[in-house]
RODO-2510 file (C-alpha; in nm, 4 decimals, decimal comma):
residues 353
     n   res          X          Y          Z
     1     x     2,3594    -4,6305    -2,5164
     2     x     2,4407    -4,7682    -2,1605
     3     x     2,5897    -5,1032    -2,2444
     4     x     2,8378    -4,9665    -2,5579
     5     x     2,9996    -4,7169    -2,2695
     6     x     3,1898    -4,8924    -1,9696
     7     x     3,1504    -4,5157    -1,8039
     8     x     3,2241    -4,6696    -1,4671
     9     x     3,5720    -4,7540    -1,5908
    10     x     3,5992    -4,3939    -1,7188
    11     x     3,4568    -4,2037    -1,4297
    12     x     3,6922    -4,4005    -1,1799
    13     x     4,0037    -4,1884    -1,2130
    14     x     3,7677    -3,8930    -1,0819
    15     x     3,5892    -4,0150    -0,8149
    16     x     3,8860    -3,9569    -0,5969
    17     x     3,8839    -3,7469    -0,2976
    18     x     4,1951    -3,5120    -0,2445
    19     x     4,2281    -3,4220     0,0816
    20     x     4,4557    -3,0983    -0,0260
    21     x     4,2397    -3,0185    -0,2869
    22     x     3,8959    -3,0367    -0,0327
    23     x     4,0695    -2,8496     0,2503
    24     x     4,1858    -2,5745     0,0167
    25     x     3,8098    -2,5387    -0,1108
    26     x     3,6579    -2,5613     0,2595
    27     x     3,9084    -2,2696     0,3111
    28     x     3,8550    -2,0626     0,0690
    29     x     3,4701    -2,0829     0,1167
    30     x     3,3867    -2,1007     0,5551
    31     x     3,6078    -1,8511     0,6404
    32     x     3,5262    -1,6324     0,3370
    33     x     3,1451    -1,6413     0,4185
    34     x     3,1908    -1,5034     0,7918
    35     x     3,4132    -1,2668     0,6612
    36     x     3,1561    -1,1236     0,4061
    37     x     2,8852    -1,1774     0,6689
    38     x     3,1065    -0,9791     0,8700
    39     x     3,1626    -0,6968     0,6468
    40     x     2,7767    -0,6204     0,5391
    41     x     2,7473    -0,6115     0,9465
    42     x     2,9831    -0,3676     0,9562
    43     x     2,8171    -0,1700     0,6568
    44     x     2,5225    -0,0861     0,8537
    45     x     2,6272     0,2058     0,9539
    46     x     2,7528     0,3372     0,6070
    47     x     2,4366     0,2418     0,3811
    48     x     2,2056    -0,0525     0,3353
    49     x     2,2625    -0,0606    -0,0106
    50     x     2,6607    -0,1826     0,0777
    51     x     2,5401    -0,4455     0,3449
    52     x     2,3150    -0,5737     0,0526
    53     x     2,6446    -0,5885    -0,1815
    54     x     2,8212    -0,7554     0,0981
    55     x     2,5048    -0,9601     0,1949
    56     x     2,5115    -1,0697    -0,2036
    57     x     2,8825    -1,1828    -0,1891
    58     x     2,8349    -1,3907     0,1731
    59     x     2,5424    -1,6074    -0,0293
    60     x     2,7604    -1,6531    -0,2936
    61     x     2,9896    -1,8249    -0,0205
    62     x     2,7210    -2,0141     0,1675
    63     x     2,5955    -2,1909    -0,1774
    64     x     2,9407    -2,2853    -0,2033
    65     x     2,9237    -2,3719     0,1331
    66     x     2,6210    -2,5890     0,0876
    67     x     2,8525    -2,7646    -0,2233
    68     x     3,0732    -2,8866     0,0479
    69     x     2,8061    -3,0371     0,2851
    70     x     2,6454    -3,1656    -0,0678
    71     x     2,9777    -3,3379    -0,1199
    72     x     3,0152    -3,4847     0,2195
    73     x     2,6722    -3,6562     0,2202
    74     x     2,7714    -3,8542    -0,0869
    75     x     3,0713    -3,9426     0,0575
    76     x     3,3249    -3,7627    -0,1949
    77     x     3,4760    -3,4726    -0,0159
    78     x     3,6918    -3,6531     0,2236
    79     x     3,7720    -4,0081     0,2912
    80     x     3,6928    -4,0643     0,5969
    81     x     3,3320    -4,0746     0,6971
    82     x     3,4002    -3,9031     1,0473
    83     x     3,5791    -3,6372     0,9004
    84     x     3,2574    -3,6334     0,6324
    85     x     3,0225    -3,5967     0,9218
    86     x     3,2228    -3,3455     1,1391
    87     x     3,2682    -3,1375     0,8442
    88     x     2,8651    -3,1992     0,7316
    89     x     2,7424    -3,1074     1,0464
    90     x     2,8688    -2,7720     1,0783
    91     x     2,8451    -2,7044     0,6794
    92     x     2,4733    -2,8140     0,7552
    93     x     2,4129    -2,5417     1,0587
    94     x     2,6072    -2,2283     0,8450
    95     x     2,3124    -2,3426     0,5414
    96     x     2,0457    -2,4396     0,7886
    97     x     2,0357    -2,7879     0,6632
    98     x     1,9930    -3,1144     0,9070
    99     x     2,3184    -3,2670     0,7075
   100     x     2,1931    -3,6302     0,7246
   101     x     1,8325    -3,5615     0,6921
   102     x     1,9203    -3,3883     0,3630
   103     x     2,1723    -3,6537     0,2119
   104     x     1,9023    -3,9693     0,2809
   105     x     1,6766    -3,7570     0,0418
   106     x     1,8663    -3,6501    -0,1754
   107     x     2,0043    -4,0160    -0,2463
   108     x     1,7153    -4,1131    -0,3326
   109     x     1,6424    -3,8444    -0,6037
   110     x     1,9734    -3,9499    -0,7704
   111     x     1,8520    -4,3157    -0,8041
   112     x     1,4844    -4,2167    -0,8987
   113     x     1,5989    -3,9044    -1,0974
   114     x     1,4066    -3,9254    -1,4533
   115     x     1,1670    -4,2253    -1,3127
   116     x     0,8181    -4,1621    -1,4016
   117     x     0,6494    -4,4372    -1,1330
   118     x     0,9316    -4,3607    -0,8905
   119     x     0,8523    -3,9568    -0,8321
   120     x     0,8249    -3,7240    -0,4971
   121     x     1,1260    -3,7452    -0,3280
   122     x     1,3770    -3,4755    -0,3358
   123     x     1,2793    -3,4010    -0,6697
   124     x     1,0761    -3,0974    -0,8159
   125     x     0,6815    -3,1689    -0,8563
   126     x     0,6285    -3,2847    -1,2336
   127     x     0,2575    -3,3724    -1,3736
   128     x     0,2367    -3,5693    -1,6907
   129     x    -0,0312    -3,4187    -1,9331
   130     x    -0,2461    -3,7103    -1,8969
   131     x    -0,2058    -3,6210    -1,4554
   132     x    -0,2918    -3,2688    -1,5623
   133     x    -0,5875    -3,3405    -1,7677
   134     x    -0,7666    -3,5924    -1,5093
   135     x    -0,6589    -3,3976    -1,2088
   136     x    -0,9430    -3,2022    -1,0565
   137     x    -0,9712    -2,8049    -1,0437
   138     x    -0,8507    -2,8224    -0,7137
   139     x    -0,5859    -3,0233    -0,7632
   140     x    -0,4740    -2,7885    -1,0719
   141     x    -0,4594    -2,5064    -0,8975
   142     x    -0,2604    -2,6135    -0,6313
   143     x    -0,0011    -2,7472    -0,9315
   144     x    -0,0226    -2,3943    -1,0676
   145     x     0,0173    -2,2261    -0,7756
   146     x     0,3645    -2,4535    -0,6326
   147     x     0,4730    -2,4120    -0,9951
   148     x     0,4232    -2,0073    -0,9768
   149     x     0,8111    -1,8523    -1,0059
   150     x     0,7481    -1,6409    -0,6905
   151     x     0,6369    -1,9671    -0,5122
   152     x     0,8958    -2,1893    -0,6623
   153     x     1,1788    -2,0013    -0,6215
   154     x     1,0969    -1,7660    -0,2978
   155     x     0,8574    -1,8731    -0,0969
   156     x     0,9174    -2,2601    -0,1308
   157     x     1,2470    -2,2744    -0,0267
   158     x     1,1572    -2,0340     0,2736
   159     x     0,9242    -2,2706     0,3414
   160     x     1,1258    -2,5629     0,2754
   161     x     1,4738    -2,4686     0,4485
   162     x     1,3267    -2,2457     0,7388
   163     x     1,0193    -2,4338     0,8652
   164     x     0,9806    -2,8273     0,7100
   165     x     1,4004    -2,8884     0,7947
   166     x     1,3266    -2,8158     1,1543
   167     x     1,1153    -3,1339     1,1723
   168     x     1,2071    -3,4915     1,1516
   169     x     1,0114    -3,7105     0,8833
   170     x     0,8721    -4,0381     0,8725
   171     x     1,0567    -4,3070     0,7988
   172     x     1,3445    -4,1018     0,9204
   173     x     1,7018    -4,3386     1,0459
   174     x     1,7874    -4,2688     1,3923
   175     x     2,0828    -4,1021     1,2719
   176     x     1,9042    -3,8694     1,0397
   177     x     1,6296    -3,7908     1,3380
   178     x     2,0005    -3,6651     1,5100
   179     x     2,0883    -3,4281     1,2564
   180     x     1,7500    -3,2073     1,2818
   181     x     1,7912    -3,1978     1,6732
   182     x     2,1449    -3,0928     1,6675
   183     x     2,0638    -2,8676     1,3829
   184     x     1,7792    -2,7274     1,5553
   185     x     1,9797    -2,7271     1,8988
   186     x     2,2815    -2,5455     1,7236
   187     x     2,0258    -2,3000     1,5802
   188     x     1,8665    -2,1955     1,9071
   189     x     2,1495    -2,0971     2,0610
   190     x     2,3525    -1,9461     1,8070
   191     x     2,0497    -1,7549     1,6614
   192     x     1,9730    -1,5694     1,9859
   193     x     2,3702    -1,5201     2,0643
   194     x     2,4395    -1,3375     1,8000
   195     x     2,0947    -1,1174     1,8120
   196     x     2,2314    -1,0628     2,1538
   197     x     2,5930    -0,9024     2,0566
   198     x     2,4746    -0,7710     1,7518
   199     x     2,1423    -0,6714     1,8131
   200     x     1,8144    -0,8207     1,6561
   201     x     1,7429    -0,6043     1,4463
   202     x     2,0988    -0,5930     1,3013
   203     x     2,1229    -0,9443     1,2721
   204     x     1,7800    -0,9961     1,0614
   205     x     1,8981    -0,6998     0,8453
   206     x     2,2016    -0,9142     0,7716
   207     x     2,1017    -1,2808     0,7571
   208     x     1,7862    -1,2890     0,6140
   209     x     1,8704    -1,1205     0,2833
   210     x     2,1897    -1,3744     0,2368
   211     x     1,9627    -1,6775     0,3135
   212     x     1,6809    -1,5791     0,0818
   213     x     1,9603    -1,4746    -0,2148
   214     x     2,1730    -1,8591    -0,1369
   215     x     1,8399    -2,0046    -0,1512
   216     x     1,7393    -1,8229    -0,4759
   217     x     2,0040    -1,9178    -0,5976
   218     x     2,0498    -2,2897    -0,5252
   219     x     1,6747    -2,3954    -0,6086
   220     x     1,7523    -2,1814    -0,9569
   221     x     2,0482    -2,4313    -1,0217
   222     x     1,8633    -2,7339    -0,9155
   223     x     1,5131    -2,6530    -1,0798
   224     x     1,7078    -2,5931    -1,3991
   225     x     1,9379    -2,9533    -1,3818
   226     x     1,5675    -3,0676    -1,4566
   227     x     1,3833    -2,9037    -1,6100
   228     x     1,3947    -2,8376    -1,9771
   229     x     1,2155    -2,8952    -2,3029
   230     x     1,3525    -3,2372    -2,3933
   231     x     1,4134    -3,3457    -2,0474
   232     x     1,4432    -3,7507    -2,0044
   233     x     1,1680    -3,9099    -1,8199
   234     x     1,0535    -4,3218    -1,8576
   235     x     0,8624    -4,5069    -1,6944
   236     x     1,0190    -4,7651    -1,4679
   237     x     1,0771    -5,0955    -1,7052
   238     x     1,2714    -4,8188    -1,9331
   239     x     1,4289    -4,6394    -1,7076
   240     x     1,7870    -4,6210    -1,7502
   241     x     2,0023    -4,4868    -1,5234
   242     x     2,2975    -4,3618    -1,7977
   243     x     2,0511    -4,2098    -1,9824
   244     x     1,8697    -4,0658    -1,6705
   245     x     2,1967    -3,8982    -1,6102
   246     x     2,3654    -3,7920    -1,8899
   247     x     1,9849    -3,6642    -2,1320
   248     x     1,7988    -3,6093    -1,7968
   249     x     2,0092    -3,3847    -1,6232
   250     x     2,1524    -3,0677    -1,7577
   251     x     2,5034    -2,8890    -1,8472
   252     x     2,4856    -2,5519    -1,7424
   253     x     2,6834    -2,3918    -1,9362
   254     x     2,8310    -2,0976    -1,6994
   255     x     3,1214    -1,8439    -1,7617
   256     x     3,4330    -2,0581    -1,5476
   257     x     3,3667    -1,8082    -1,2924
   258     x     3,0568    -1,8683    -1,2307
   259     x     3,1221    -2,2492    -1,2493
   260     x     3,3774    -2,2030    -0,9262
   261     x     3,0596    -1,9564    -0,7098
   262     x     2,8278    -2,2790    -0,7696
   263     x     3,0877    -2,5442    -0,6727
   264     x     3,0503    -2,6286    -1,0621
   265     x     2,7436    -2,8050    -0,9619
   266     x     2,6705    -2,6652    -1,3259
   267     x     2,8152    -3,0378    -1,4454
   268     x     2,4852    -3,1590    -1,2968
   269     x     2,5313    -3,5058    -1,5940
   270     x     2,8206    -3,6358    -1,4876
   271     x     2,7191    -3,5538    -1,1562
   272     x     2,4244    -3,7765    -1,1047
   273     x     2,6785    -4,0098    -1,3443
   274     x     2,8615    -4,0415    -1,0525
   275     x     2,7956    -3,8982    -0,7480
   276     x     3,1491    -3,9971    -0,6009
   277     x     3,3245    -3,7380    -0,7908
   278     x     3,4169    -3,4397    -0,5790
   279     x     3,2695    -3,1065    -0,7192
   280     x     3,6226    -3,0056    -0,7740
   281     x     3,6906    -3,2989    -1,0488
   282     x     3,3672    -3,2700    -1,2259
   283     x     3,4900    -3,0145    -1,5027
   284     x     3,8546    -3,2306    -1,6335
   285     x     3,6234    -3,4986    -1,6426
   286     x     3,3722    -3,3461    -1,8593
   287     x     3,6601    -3,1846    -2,0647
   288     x     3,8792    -3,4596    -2,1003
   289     x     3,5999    -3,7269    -2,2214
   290     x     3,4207    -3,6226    -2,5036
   291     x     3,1811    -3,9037    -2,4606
   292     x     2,9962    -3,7125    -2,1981
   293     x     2,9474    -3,3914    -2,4649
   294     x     2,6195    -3,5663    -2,5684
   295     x     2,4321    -3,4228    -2,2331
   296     x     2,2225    -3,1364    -2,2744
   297     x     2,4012    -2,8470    -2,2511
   298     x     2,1841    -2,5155    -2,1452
   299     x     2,2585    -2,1475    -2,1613
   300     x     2,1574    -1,8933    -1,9042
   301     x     1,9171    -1,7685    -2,1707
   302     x     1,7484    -2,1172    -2,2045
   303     x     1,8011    -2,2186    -1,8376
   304     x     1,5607    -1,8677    -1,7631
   305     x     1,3437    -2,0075    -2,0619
   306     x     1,2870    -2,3260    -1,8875
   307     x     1,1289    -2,1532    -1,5775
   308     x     0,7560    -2,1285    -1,7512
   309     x     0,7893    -2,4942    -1,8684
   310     x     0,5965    -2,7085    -1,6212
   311     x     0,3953    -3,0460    -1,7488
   312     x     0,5551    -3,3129    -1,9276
   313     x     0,3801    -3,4556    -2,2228
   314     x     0,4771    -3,8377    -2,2091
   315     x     0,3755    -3,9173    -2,5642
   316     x     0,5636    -3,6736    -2,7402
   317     x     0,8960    -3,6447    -2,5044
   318     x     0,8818    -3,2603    -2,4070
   319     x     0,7759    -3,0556    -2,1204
   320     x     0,5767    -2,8043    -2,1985
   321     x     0,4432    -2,4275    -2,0727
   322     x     0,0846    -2,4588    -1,9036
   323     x    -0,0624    -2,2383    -2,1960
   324     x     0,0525    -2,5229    -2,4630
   325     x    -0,0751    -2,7682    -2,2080
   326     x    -0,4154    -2,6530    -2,2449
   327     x    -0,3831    -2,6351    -2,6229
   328     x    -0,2743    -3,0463    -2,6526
   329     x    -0,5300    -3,0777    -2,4110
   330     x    -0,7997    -2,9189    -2,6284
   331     x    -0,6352    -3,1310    -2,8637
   332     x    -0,7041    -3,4582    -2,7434
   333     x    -1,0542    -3,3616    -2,6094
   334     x    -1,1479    -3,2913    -2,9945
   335     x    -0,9732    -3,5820    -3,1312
   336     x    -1,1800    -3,8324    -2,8639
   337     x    -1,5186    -3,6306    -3,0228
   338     x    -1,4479    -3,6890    -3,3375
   339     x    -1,3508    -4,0625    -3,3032
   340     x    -1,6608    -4,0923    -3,0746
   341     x    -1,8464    -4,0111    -3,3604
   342     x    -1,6724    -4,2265    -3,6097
   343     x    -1,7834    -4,5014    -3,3836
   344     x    -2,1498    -4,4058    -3,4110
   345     x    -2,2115    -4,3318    -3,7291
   346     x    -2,4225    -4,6327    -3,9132
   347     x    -2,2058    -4,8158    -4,1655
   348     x    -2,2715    -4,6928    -4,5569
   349     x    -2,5710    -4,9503    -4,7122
   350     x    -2,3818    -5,2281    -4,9479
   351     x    -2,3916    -5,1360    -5,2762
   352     x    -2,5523    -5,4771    -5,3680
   353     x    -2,8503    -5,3913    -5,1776
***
């Protein structure tokens, strides 16, 4: 498929940062989210119920806002790689993210994306049946368990944006190690500031619910770029990266507004096609090149289908729901009796004898 499409020729005209067109998008996002942070403050004193409204609309903003910081760490938003950073940085402190940290890891998941031997970093935890099957009880539950909804989608990223962010990680470039500390440094002072003018309590009843709904929300849209039924995976030596793109990433296929709340991170294909294109670009190319039509496009109603589909079956291309896992498995455990038993059987007596 790869070598009958030049797509880098195609993609070029996209992956083209416009400065007007980034600063109009930081603009209507930043300020927007303080302003809606703002507003469900001020809402304390009418109802809770309104601060959660307003609380709903400011994560809205801040996965937007995460978009942008997205887009600076793979270099599309702006030009210039100061201006990246500057604008990274503080993108990275609204969305508690160390901004270089994050953008190491998660350029490696777009050149590993779909690679079987090449799995575990930045990527969702995916056993192969055959993992599943020889993997101990132990090890199965604790599959089970990270692949639980409330886990995967609530706790985990709590866990995962609020606690294993504020560390460095081995391996980790000098410059990444930086990010955490000013992240962390940013976080201890502006944290207690505002719980100072505000008030504590005020403050938790505020941020908490618009991190934990931005955080819903943006491990929904990444779990379900990946995983669906007929999901790509190969194994290294047939791995291709065009095809790991375009079959093994998803087309969310969102109402336009919608598409603009997410940063129309929705075009997740041509996306990990090419991660220079600038979030704003991603739908005229997908419109204007019917070549890239052939990804797999997925509603909301399959996208909430593909939550309960966990272990992918190698041999027959699919990833499956745990209760069909233990049916194949059954499967194979009765088809390995029966040919044991083939094997032992005495041959029939010649017919000459």
């Amino acid at each position: 498929m790869e070598n009958s499409i030049n797509w880098q020729k195609i993609v070029k005209p996209y992956a083209v940062a416009d400065h007007k067109k980034s600063w109009f998008q930081f603009f209507n996002t930043v300020p927007f989210f303080f302003v809606f942070w703002a507003l469900a403050y001020k809402s304390l004193s009418i109802h809770y119920g309104l601060t959660l409204l307003f609380s709903l609309v400011a994560s809205v903003f801040m996965v937007r806002t995460f978009i942008i910081m997205h887009d600076c760490g793979h270099g599309s938003f702006f030009k210039s790689k100061k201006l990246r950073t500057i604008v990274g940085y503080i993108t990275g402190i609204i969305t508690i993210t160390p901004y270089v940290q994050w953008a190491n890891n998660h350029a490696t998941h777009h050149q590993t994306s779909g690679n079987l031997d090449k799995r575990g970093t930045g990527d969702v935890w995916t056993m192969t049946l055959k993992e599943y099957e020889s993997a101990s009880p132990m090890e199965k539950f604790q599959y089970r368990f990270y692949r639980f909804p409330f886990v995967t989608f609530i706790i985990g990223p709590i866990y995962l944006f609020w606690f294993t962010f504020r560390f460095t990680e081995k391996g980790n470039t000098k410059e990444a190690r930086r990010s955490v500390y000013i992240t962390n440094i940013a976080l201890a002072i502006l944290i207690p500031t505002a719980m100072y003018f505000l008030g504590w309590k005020e403050f938790l009843m505020v941020e908490l619910p618009i991190l934990m709904m931005a955080q819903l929300l943006g491990t929904w849209l990444f779990y379900v770029q990946h995983q669906y039924e007929d999901v790509y995976w190969k194994r290294n030596g047939e791995w291709s990266y065009f095809e790991a793109a375009i079959m093994g990433s998803s087309f969310l296929k969102l109402p336009k507004f919608l598409h603009w709340c997410t940063g129309n991170i929705g075009y997740h294909h041509l996306h990990h096609l090419s991660h220079k294109i600038p979030n704003y670009n991603l739908e005229r190319c997908h419109n204007e090149n019917p070549v890239f039509h052939q990804a797999r496009s997925l509603t909301m109603l399959e996208s909430l289908k593909s939550i309960f589909l966990h272990v992918y079956d190698e041999e027959k291309g699919d990833l499956i729901t745990f209760r069909e896992c233990a049916r194949r498995m059954k499967e194979n455990q009765n088809n390995e009796a029966n040919s044991s038993i083939n094997m032992t059987e005495p041959a029939p007596a010649s017919m000459g004898k």
